[in-house]
C-alpha positions in Angstrom: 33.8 53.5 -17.2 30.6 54.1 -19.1 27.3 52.5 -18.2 24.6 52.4 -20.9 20.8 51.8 -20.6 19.6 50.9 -23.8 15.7 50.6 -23.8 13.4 50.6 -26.9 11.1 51.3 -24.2 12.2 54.0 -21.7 12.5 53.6 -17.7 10.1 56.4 -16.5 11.6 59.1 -15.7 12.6 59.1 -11.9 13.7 55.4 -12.3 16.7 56.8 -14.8 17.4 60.1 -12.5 17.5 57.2 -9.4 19.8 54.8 -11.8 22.1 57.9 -13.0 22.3 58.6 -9.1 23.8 55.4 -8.1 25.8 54.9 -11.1 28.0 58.4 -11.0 28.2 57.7 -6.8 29.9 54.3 -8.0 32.2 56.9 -10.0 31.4 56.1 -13.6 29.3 57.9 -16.6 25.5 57.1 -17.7 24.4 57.3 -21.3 21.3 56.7 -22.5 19.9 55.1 -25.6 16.2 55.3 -25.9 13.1 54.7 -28.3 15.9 53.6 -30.6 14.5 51.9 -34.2 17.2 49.6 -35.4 19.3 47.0 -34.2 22.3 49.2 -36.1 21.8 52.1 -33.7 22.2 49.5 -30.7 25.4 48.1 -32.2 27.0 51.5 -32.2 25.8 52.4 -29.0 27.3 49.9 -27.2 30.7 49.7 -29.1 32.6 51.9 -26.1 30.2 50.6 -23.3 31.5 48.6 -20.1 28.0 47.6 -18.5 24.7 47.6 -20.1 21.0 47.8 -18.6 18.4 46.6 -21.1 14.5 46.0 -20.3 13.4 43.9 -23.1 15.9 44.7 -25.4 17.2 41.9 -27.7 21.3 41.2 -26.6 22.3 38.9 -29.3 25.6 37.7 -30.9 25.5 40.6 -33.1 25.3 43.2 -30.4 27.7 41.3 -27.9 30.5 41.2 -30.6 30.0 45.0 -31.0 30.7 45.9 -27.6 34.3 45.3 -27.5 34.6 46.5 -23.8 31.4 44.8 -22.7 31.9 43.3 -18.9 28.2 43.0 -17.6 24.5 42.9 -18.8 21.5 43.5 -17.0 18.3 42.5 -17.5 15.9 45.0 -15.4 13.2 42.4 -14.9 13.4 38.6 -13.8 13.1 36.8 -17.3 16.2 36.8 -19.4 15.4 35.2 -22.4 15.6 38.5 -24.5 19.6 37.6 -23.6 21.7 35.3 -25.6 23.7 33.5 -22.8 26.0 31.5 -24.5 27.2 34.6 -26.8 27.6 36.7 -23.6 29.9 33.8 -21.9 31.5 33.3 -25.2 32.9 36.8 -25.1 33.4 36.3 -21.2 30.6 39.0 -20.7 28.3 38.8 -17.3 25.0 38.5 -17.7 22.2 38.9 -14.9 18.8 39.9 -14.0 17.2 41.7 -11.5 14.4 38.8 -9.4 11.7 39.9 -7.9 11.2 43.7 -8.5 8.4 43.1 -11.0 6.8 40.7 -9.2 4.3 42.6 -7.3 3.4 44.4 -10.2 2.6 41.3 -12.6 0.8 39.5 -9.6 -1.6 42.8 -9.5 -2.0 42.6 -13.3 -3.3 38.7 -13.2 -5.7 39.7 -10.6 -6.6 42.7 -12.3 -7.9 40.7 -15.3 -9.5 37.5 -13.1 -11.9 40.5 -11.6 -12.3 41.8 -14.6 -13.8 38.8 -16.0 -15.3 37.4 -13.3 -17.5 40.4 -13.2 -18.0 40.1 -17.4 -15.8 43.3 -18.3 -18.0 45.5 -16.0 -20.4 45.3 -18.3 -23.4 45.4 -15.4 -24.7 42.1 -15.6 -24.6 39.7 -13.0 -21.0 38.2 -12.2 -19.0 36.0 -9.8 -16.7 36.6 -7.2 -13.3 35.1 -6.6 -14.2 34.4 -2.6 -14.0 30.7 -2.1 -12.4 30.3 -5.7 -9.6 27.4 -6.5 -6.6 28.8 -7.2 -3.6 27.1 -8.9 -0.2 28.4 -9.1 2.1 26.8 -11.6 5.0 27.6 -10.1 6.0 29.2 -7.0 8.7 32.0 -7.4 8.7 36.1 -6.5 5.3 36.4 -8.5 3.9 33.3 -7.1 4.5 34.6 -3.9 2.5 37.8 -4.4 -0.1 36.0 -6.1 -0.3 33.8 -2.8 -0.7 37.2 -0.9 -3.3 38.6 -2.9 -5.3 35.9 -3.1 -5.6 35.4 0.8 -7.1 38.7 0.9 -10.2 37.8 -1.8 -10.9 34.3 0.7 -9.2 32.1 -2.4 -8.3 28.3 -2.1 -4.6 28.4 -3.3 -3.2 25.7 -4.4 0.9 25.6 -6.0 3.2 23.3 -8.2 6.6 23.5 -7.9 9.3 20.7 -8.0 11.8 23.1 -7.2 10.8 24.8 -4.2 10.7 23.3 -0.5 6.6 22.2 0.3 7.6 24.3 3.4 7.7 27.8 1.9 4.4 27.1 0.3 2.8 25.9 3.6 3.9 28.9 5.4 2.6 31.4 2.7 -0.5 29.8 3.5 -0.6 27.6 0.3 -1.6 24.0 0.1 1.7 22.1 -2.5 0.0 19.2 -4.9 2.1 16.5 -5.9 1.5 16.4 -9.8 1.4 19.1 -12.1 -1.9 17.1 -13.0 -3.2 17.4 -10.0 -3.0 21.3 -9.5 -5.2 21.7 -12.8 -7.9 19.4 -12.2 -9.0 21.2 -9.1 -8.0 24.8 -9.9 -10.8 26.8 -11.2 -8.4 29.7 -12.0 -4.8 28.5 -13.1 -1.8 31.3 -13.1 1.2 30.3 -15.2 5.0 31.6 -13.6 6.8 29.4 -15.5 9.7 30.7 -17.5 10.0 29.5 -21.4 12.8 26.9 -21.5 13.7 23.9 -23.1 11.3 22.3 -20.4 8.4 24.8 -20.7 7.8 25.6 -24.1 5.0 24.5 -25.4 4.1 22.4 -22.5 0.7 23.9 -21.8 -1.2 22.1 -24.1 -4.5 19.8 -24.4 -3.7 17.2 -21.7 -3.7 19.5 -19.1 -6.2 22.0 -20.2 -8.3 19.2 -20.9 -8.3 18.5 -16.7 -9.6 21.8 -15.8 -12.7 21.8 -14.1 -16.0 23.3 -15.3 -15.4 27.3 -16.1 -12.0 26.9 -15.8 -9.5 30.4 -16.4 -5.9 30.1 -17.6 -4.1 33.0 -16.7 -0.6 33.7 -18.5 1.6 36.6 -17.6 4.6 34.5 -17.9 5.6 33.9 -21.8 3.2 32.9 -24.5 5.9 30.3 -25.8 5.2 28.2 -22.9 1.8 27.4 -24.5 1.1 24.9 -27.2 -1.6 27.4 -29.2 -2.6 25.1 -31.6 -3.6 22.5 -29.3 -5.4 25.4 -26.9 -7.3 26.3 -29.5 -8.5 22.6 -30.4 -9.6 22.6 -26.5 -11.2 25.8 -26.4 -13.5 24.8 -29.7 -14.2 21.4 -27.7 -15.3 23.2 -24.2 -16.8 26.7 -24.9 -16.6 26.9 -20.5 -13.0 28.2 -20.6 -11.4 31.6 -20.5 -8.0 32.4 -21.9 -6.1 35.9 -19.7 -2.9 37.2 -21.3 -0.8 40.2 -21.4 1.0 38.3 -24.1 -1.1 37.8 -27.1 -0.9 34.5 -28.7 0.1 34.4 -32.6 -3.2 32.4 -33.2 -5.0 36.1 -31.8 -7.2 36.3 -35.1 -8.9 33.1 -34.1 -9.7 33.9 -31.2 -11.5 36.8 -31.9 -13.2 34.7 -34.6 -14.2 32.0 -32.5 -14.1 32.7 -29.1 -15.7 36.0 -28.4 -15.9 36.9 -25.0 -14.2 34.0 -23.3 -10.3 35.7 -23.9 -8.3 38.9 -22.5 -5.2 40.0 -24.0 -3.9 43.3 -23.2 -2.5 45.2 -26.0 0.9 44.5 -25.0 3.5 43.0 -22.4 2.6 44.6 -19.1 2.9 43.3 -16.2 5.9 45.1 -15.2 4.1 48.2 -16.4 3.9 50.2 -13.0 5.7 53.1 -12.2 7.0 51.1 -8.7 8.2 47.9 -10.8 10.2 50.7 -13.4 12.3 51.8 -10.8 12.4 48.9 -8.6 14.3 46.9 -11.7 15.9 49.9 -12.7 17.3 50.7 -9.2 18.2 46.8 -8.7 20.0 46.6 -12.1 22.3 49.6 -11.5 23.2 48.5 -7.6 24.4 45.4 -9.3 26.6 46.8 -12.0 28.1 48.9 -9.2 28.4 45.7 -6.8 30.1 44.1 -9.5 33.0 46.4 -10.5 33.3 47.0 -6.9 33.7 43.7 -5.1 33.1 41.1 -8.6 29.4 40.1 -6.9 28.1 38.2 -9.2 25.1 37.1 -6.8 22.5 37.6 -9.6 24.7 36.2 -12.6 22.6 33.7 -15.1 24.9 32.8 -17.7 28.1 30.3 -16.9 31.1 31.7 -15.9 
């Protein structure tokens, strides 16, 4: 059976020698498909493939129906949006992602740019420091975890809102649970989105709860920039010239921010925050264990679509 790893942006380079490893021990071939420029070359590519490992690669309907032999997807990384779920359970195709492996990595990457502009770009004047800071976590998965971590270790104030995870865990990785989403932004001086972009999410970060943030308020995204309402950020950024925007996902509206709010934004010039060496192969690793799992013993631990 042939495994392919289809990735308009390669693994580094020990993370495919580690994948190739595990998948000929589980007995079946690797091919590769990198730095590829057209959907068309995708298509073709997967027409004879029985599993498939894709970073941010787009799976759509056009590139499930091509893949005639098609049993399993994997998404190396924990969102999975770049998949089309209901076209990979049409076509009774498995489709999963790898949670977790990134996390540390993105949670290094938000704090990475809070420094950065707490201390004004390095740019020698006269800062802050995140000791004694309010942070709020909106949402308290693998990355919220590691931002909870982190931020012990710079003396912050974490705060977290999740619906869906027991008060418990959050108590116990030294986090103080709110009860309303509400709540969590009117006392966080430094709010980090984890949500993923669902029918739920998208576009729910808007001007009601901006609005609530205290005085010199950050919003910190390295989730997905769909979960933000831009038009009414914007409206609220005009309003308060006290807040900071942090993104690795630049916002289509990035023109007026550079316009209007010089100084008081950070986007990075592209998705990274699984952009570490350890995060490449971690996901990498994680993605081919779990195609070999599955043909092995039908694990389907990690599966996100229906069966």
């Amino acid at each position: 059976m042939k495994v392919l790893v289809a990735t308009e942006k390669p693994f580094a380079t020990v993370a495919v020698t580690k994948i190739r490893e595990i998948v000929e021990k589980g007995g079946y071939s690797l091919t590769l498909l990198e730095k590829y420029k057209t959907p068309e070359e995708f298509c073709s590519a997967v027409a004879d493939a029985d599993a498939l490992i894709v970073r941010s690669d787009i799976v759509d309907a056009a590139v499930i129906a091509s893949a005639k032999r098609l049993k399993i997807v994997v998404r190396a990384g924990a969102g999975y949006d770049n998949l089309d779920l209901n076209a990979c359970t049409g076509s009774n195709v498995v489709a999963m992602n790898t949670p977790g492996q990134n996390s540390n990595a993105v949670a290094e990457l938000a704090f990475g740019m809070m420094l950065y502009t707490a201390r004004g770009g390095f740019d020698g004047e006269t800062g802050s420091e995140l000791l004694g800071k309010t942070l709020g976590l909106h949402a308290f998965g693998n990355v919220g975890k590691c931002m909870a971590r982190i931020a012990a270790g710079f003396g912050m104030k974490t705060y977290a809102f999740d619906p869906f995870v027991d008060k418990k865990i959050m108590i116990e990785a030294g986090v103080t649970p709110v009860d309303t989403i509400e709540q969590l932004y009117s006392i966080s001086q430094y709010v980090s989105l984890h949500i993923p972009a669902n029918d739920k999410t998208i576009n729910s970060i808007g001007e009601r709860l901006i609005s609530l943030m205290p005085p010199g308020a950050v919003l910190v995204n390295t989730a997905r920039k769909e979960v933000i309402n831009e038009v009414e950020f914007a409206a609220v950024m005009e309003k308060r010239n006290d807040l900071k925007y942090l993104t690795d996902i630049a916002p289509d509206n990035a023109e007026l921010f550079a316009s209007k709010f010089a100084g008081r934004y950070f986007f990075t010039p592209k998705k990274m925050g699984a952009q570490t060496e350890e995060a490449n192969v971690n996901a990498g690793v994680a993605a081919a264990r779990q195609i070999v799992s599955f043909f092995a013993t039908g694990d389907e631990t990690f599966r996100v679509n229906k069966p």
